[in-house]
N, C-alpha and C positions, 0 to 999 in steps of 0.2 A: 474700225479699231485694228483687226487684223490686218487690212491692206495697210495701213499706217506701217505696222510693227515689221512689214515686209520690206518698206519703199525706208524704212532704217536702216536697213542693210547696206543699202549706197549713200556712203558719205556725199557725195552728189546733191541728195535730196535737199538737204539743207541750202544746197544755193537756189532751190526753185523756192520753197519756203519762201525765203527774204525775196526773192523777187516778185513772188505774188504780194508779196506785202508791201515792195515799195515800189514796183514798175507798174504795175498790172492796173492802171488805172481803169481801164475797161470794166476788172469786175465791181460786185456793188462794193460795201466799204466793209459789211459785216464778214462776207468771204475772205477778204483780204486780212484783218483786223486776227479772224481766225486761224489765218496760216501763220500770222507772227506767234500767235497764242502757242500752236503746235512745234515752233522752233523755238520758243522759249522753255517748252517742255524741256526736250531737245538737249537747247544747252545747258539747264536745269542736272538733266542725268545723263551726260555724258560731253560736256564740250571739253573736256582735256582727253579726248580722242578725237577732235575733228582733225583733220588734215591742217595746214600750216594757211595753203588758199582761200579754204574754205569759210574760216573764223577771220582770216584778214578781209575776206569780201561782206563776208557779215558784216563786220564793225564798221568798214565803210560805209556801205550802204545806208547802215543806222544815221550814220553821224551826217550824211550828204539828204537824207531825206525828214531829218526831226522837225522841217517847217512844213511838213506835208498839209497841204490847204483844209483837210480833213480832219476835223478833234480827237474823232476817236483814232483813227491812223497816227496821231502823234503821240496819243496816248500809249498808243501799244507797242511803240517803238520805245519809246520813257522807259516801258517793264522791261522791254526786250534788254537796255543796254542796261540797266541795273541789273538785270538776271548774270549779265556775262560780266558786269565791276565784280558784283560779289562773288564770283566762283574764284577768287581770288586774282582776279585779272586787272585791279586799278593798278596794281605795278606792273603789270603786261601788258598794260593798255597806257602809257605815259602821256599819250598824245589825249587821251580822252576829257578831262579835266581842262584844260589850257583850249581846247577847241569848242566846248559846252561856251565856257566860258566868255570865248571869242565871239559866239554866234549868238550871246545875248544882247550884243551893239549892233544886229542886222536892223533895218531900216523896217525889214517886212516881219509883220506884226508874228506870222504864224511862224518865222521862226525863232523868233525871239520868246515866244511862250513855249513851242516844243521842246526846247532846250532849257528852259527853266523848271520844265515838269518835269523830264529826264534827273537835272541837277536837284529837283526836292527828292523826287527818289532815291538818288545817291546820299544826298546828305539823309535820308530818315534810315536806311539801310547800311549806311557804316560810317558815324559821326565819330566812333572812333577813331578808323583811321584813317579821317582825314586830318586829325588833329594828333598826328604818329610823325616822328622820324622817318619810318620806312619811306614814306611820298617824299621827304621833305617838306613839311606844311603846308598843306597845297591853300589851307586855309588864312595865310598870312597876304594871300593875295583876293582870296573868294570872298572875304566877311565883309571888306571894303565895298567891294564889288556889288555884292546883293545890297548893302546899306545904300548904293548909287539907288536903289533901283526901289524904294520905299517913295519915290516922289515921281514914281513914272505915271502916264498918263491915264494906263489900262488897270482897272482896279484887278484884273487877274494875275495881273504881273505883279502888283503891287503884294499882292494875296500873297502869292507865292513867292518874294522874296522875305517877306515876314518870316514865310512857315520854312524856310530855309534856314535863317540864321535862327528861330526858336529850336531847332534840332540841337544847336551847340550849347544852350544855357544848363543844361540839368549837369552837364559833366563839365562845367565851368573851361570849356576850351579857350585854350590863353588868347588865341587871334581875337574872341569876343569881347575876354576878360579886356584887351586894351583898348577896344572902343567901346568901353559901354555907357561911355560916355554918350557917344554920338547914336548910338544904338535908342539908349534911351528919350533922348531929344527927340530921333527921327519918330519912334513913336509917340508921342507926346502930339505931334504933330499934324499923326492920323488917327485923331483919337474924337474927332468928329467925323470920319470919313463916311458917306453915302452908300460905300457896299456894305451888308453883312457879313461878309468873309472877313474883311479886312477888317472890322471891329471885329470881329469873333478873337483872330488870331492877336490882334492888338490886345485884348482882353489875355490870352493864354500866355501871353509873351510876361506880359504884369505880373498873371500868379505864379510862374516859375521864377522869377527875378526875384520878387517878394521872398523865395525859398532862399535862393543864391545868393545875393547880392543885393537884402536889405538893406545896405549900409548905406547903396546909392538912392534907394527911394524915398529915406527918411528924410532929405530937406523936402522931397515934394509928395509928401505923405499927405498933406490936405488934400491939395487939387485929386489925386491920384482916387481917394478914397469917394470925394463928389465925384470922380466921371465912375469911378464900380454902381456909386449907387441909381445915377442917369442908368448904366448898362444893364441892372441889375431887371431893371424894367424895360429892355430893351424889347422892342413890337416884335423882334425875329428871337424867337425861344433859345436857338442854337446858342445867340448871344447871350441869351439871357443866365443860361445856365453856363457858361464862361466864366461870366462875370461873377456868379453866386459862389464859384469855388474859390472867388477873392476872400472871400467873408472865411469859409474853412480854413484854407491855408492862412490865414493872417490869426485867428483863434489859436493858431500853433506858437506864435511868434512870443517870445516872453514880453515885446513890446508893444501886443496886442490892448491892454486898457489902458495905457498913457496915451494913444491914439485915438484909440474908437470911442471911450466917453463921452465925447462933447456929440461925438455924430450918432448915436444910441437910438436918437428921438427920430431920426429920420429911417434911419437902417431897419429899426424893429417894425413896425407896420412893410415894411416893404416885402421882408424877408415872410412877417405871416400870410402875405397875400399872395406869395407865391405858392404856399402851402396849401392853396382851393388846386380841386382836381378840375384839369383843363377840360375841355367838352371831349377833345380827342379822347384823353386817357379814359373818361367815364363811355363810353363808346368800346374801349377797347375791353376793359373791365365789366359791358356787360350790365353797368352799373342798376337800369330799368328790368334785367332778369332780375325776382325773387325767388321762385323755387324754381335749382336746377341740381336739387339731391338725385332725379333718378336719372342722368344725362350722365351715360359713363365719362370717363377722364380722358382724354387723348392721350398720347404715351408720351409727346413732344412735351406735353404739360409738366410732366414730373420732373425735376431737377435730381440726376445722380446725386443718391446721398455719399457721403464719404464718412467708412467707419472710424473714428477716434480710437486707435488702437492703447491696450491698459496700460497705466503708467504706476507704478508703486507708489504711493504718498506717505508721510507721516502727518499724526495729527500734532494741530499747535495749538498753544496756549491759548491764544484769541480764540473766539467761536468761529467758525468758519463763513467770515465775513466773502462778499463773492468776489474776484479775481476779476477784475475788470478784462483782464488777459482773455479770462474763461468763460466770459458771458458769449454768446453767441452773438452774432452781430442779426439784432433783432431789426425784423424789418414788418413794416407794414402792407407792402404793397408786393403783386408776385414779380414776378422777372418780366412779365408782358410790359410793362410800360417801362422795361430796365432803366435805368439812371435819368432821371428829368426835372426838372425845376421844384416841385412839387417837392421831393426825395433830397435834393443839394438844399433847398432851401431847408427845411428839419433839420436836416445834418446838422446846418449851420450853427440853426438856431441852438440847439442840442448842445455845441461844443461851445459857444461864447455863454450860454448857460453855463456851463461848468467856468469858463473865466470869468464872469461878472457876478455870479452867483446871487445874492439878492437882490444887489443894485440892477437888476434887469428887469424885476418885477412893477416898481412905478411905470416903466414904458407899457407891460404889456396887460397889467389887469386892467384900466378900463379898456382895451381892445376884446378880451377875454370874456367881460361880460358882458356883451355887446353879441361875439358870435358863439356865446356857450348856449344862449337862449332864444337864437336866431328863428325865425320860420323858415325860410330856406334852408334845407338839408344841405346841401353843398357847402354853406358859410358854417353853418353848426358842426358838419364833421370836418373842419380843419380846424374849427375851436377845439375839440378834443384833440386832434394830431398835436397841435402847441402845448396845448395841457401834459401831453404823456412826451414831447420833446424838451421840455425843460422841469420835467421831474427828478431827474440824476442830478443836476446842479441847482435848481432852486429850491429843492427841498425842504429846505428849515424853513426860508419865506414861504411858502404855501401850506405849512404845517396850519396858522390861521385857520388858513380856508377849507379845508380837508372835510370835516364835518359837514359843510354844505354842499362841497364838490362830490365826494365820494357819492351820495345818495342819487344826487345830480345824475352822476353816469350809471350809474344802477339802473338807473331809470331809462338812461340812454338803452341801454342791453335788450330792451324791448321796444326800439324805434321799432317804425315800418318800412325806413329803409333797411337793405343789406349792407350797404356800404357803411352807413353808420353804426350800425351794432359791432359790425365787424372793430372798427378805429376804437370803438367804447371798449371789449377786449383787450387790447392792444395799452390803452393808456392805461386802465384799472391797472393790467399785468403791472406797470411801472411804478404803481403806488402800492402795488400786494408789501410790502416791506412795512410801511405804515399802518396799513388795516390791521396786518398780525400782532400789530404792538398795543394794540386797543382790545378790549375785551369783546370776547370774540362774539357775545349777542349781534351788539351794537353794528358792525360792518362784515365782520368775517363769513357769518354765517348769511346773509341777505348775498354778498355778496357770491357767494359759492354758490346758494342755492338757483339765482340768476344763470351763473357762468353753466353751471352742470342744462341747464334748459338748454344754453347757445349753442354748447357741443351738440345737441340733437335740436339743432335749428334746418330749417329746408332748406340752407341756402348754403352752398359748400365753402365759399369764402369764410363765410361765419363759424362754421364749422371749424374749420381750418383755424381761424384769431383763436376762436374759443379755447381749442383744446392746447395750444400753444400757452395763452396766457395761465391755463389751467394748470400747468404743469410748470410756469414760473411761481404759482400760487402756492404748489407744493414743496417745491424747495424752500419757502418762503417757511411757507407753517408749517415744514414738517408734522411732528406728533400732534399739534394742534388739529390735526384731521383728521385721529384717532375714534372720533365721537360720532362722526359721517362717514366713517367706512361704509358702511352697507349700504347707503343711500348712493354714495359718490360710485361702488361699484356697479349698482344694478344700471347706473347712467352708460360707463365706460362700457360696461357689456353689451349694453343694447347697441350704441352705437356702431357695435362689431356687424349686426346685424343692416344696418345706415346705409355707412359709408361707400366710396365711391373708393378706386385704386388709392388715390394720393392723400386723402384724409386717413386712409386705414393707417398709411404709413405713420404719421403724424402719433393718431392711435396709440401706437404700440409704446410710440417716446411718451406719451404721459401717462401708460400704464407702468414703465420701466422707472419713471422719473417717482411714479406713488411708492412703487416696490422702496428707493430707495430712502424716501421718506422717511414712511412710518417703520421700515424694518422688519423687527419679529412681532409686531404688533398684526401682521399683515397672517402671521399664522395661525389663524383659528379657522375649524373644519368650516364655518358657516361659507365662509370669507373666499377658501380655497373649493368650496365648493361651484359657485360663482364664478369665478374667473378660469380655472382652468381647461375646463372643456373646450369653450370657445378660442383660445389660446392651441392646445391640443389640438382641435377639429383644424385650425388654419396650419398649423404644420403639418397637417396629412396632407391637407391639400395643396400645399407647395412643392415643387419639383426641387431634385438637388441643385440645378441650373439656375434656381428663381432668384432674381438680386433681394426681392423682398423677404427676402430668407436673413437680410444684416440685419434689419430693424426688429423682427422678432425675434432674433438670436439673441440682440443685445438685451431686447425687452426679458426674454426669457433666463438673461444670464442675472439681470437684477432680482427675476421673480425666484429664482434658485436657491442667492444668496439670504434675500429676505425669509425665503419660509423655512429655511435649512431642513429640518427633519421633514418638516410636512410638503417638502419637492419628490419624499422618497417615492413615493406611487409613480411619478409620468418621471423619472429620474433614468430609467434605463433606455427607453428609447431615442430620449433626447442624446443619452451620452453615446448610443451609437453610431447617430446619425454624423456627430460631430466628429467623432473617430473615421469615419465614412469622406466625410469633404476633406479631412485631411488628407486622409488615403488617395482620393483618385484626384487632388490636387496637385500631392508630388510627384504620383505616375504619371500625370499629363505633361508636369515640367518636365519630365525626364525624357517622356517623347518626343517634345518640341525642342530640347537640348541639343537629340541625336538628331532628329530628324526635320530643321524651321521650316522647309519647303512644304513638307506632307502634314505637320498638325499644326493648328492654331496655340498660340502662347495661354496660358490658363489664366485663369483669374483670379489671385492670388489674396485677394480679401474675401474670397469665400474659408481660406485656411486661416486667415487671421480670426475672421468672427466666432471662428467653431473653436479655437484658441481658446479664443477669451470665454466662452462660454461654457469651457472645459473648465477653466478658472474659477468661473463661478460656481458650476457646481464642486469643484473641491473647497472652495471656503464655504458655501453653505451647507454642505455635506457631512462635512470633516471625514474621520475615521470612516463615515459609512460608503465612501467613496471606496474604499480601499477593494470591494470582490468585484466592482466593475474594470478597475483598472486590474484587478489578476486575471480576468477573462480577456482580458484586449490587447495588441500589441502597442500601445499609448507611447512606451519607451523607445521602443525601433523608430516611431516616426518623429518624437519628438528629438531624438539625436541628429535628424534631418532636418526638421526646419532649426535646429539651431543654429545649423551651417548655410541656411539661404539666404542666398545675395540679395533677396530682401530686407534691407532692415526694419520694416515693421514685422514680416512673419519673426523674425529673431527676438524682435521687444514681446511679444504675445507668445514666442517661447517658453523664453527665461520667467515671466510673468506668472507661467501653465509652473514651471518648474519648481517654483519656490512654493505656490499652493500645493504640488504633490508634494513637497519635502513636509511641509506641515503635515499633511493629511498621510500622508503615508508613506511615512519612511522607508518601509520593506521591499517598496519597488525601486525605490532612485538607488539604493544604495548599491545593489549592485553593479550599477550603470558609473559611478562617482569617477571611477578613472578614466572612463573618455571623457566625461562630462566637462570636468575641471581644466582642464588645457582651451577647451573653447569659451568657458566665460572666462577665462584668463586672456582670451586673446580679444574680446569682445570690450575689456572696460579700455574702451578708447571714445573719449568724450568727444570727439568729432560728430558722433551721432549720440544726443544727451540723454533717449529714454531707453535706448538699445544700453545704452552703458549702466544708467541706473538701474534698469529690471535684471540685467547679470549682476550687479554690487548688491543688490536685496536679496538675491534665490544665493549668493554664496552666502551671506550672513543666516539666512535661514538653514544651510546648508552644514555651517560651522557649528551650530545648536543642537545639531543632530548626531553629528560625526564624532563632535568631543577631540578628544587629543588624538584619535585617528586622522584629523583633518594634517597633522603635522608632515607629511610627504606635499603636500601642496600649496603651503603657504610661501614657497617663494615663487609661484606661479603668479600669484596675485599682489602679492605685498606694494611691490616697489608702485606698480602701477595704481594699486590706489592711497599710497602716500601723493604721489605726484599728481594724482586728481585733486583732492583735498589742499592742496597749495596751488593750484591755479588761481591767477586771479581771471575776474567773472564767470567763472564755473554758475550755472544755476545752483539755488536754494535748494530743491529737492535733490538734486545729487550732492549737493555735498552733506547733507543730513546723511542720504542712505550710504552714503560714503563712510561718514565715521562712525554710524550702526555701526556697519561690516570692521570697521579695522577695530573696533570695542573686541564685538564678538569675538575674529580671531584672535585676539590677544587673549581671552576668556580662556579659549579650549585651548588655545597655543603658546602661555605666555613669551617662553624662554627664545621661543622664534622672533616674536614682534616688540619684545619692549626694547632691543637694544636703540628701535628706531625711536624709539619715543619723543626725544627731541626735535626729531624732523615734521611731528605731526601732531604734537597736543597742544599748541594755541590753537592752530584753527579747530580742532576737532570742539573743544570747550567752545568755542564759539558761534559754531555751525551746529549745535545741541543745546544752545541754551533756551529757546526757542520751545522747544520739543514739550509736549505734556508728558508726566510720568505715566508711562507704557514699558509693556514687557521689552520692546525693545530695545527702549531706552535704558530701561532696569539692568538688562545683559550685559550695553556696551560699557555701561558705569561701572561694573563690576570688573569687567574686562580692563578696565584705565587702571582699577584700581590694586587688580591682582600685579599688573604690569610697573607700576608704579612698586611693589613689593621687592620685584626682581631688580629694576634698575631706576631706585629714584634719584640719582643724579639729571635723569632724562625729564626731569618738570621742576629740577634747582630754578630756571628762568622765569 
């Protein structure tokens, strides 16, 4: 490494590079292969300082060696000259394009694929601009070109002129747009072809066309749909799951059930039998391990969680039906067998569920009862995958069956396999919405009582469904679980004691997820007795460094809110520790500002979590919050993160800011005249929650201030008139938008009603929504005072 960074110093070096790479046939291929590796470094971070010779001998070299007799030697020349198109050099390089190009009519096979692998490069690396002015369309002569070359002889070439022109379809490049005609023919054409590859990419080429340019597939939308379903079973899986994202992306299409109806009967069995886990994946998954609770967790296993930094909401009229937005993209299976037939195939099925909604049910129940009562494990747990994949949209149809299903999988929860207890978690979660509508003997309670066993099952996968589905359970019944507190805690508690790293995590979210449930219900000593030590004991034992410090932040900031008075005991440590990350989060930024060579950049969702958590304990707290924040400097640093170029520390600011202004006004207030100039400069909807949680903590802010607020409302005014008249501004901001201009018009009238005109349609409209709440109650008041001073401004 060193001598490398030495032998840098002579622009020189770099012609010995390319010469080992393309002269030096003496050495083996790997040495050779690796000098191009090292010059591609090279010109990676620095070729707009090689010499003029140097980069002109390079590029020749490339261009006069890409049929090198060697694959991987052509390979590595491919990178090399895409490393130096993209440093902006396709218009420095004029000649590079037109000679690629040239050199795919060579007679000799190796250079006619060196140069095609080079040119797929190019095009996957800047399909922009090749389809730019700046070149002149280089594309107007290429698109033709590579469509020559979809009936050559070599299925690699053929591969690769595929995957060339599929680079152009997502950005609808015009040179495409005019042959797609021929484009589409030619594939049409290799749509039996003997390689894999070239069915793969024929298959990819379908499901982006299908996105783009419908219009041309609808006269051959039959044929089209019989070869997905051929593909979809195709003996090479790569293809198979190709073809399966036909099935997704056409479920998008609003012309999806005028089409797929008649083919239903063939498509439905195809797509559940993709849904058996392959021998690989049960292999990889471990599937013959049952207990491996005491087998720590490898650290590779754990997926970075990413904190959800606070958003201010209001509540609405409707009960708070779930945000299809907001559901987490529930999955079955971990990351180890990441995306595969198995997984596209669910999707599928899952989303043409929600388009055919019961008329899907004749195809798939007798298949359902067939492998719901299967002897083979394997076939019995993709019966439940299909059961919990078309629960979202077949819903009302399977309402029927529920009574004998529901028991069914109950019963499922105590196979002997782990892989099927786990998928039986997993679907029940998808039906908790219905069991809680039924009296709760009958399924609710059987059902919990089950789930709480799974969570403390041997087996960590299980573990892991369990406590996941457990905590969709609880969103689900909230207060309904009021009557199983004690029982449902002593489960969660022990399992403190269980778990393995990655399940603790998990843990914490559906300790957080209970908090949020049941609420104050969760405040009785029995209850806080219970839960908080072991919650306690794992924050002593965390370092400030420890990532796993967001999940029991966040858990901790629910269990704050929920027991409000009864948090006061473990309230002070927590709140200084949180004081503490913020502290030596912004003195790190400040070191790594002066200083990026000598400290490392900080990690900056350790300041957000301690944020939010601050948060929480001000709204669980109220008032009693207020002699922690007079012994702390909470204010000096919270004037800092409001000003950091991060916008989530800013959202979890303004968030901390509005619960102290509730909680205790005695501290913000004398802080109000710096404060006000930065959420005034902050309601810029460019970033929607950073803008909201400033638009919420000023209206909170306005309720405090009274007619003192009048020095600062044309810091804000104009800006959130103009938010409130956006069109597609989100729902929650413009709700917390017209709070705030209510509010100040409340404490300010004579400032804000002359605008009145410019902002009481939408405001009426973007409120009507709203349950009657104090905040609602203020900004009404506030229309109303304003309306006093100047009702010409709502004549309209």
């Amino acid at each position: 490494e060193q001598k490398l960074k030495q032998l840098n110093q002579f622009p020189d070096f770099n012609n010995y590079l390319i010469f080992v790479l393309t002269r030096l046939k003496s050495e083996d291929e790997p040495t050779r292969s690796l000098s191009g590796l090292i010059l591609k470094n090279n010109v990676k971070a620095h070729f707009q300082s090689f010499p003029q010779p140097v980069a002109e001998f390079i590029k020749q070299e490339c261009l006069n060696n890409i049929g090198d007799a060697s694959s991987l030697i052509r390979a590595t020349i491919g990178i090399l000259i895409t490393t130096i198109a993209s440093k902006g050099e396709l218009q420095m390089w004029p000649e590079l394009l037109p000679q690629l190009c040239n050199l795919l009519n060579s007679e000799d096979y190796n250079t006619c694929e060196g140069a095609f692998g080079a040119l797929q490069k190019i095009c996957e690396d800047s399909s922009e601009l090749l389809d730019s002015d700046a070149l002149n369309r280089p594309l107007n002569v290429m698109i033709p070109k590579f469509l020559q070359f979809f009936k050559h002889c070599s299925p690699k070439i053929r591969s690769h002129a595929i995957a060339c022109v599929n680079q152009f379809i997502m950005d609808r490049a015009q040179a495409l747009m005019e042959n797609i005609d021929t484009f589409i023919e030619h594939l049409f054409a290799l749509a039996v072809d003997e390689d894999p590859e070239v069915r793969k990419n024929v298959c990819r080429a379908l499901v982006m066309l299908l996105e783009v340019r419908i219009d041309r597939l609808i006269p051959h939308m039959h044929s089209i749909i019989q070869y997905m379903l051929q593909r979809t079973q195709d003996s090479d899986e790569n293809v198979a799951l190709e073809a399966c994202e036909f099935w997704l992306t056409l479920a998008e299409q609003p012309i999806c059930k005028e089409v797929l109806t008649s083919h239903l009967v063939q498509l439905i069995p195809i797509l559940v039998n993709g849904m058996k886990y392959s021998e690989i994946d049960i292999i990889l998954l471990k599937g013959d391990v049952e207990e491996d609770e005491a087998i720590p967790d490898s650290e590779q296993d754990i997926k970075p969680r990413f904190h959800k930094s606070r958003t201010v909401t209001l509540q609405h009229e409707e009960e708070r039906a779930q945000d299809p937005e907001d559901a987490e993209d529930e999955d079955d299976d971990d990351t180890l067998s990441d995306w595969n037939l198995r997984k596209c195939s669910a999707a599928a099925l899952d989303v043409l569920a929600n388009v055919f909604r019961e008329e899907l049910l004749p195809h798939l129940l007798p298949l359902l009862k067939e492998l719901l009562f299967h002897p083979e494990w394997v076939i019995k747990e993709s019966g439940i995958l299909v059961l919990g994949a078309i629960a979202e949209g077949c819903m009302q149809g399977m309402v029927p069956y529920l009574p004998e299903l529901i028991p069914h999988l109950i019963r499922c929860l105590a196979d002997k396999k782990a892989l099927v207890r786990s998928i039986a978690c997993w679907t029940l979660s998808r039906y908790a919405h219905w069991v809680v509508s039924q009296p709760p003997d009958m399924y609710l309670k059987p059902l919990m009582t089950e789930l709480l066993k799974r969570i403390l099952d041997s087996n960590k996968r299980v573990q892991e469904a369990a406590c996941s589905a457990f905590a969709t359970l609880e969103e689900e019944a909230c207060t309904e679980l009021v009557p199983y507190l004690s029982f449902i805690l002593d489960t969660l508690v022990f399992a403190f004691g269980k778990y393995q790293h990655k399940n603790l995590l998990i843990l914490y979210d559906a300790i957080g997820t209970l908090a949020d449930s049941v609420g104050h219900h969760l405040n009785q000593p029995e209850y806080i007795q219970k839960l908080m030590p072991p919650l306690i004991q794992k924050w002593n034992e965390l370092k400030d460094e420890d990532k796993d410090l967001f999940p029991l932040l966040e858990c901790l900031s629910s269990v704050a809110t929920a027991l409000q008075s009864g948090f006061l005991p473990y309230c002070e440590p927590v709140y200084q520790r949180c004081v503490t990350l913020v502290q030596k989060t912004l003195a790190q930024a400040m070191m790594y500002n002066q200083h990026p060579e000598q400290y490392e950049a900080p990690d900056k969702d350790f300041m957000i979590v301690a944020l939010d958590l601050l948060s929480g304990l001000a709204e669980g707290l109220g008032c009693h919050v207020e002699q922690l924040v007079a012994r702390s400097n909470i204010m000096t640093l919270l004037f800092q993160c409001m000003q950091d170029t991060m916008p989530e520390v800013r959202q979890s600011s303004f968030a901390l800011l509005g619960d102290l202004t509730k909680a205790c006004f005695v501290h913000v207030k004398p802080c109000i005249a710096e404060f006000m100039p930065i959420l005034g400069t902050n309601l810029n909807p460019e970033f929607i929650s950073v803008c909201n949680n400033a638009t919420w903590a000023i209206g909170e802010i306005c309720m405090q201030m009274g007619a003192e607020m009048q020095p600062y409302v044309q810091m804000v005014l104009n800006n959130l008139v103009e938010i409130i008249n956006r069109p597609n501004t989100p729902k929650t901001l413009l709700e917390n938008t017209a709070i705030t201009i209510g509010r100040l018009g409340f404490v300010c009238p004579q400032e804000v009603a002359p605008m009145l005109q410019q902002f009481i349609r939408p405001w009426c409209t973007s409120l009507r929504n709203i349950r009657d709440n104090e905040e609602k109650d203020s900004a009404f008041r506030g229309i109303c005072v304003m309306i006093g001073v100047n009702p010409g401004g709502v004549v309209q």
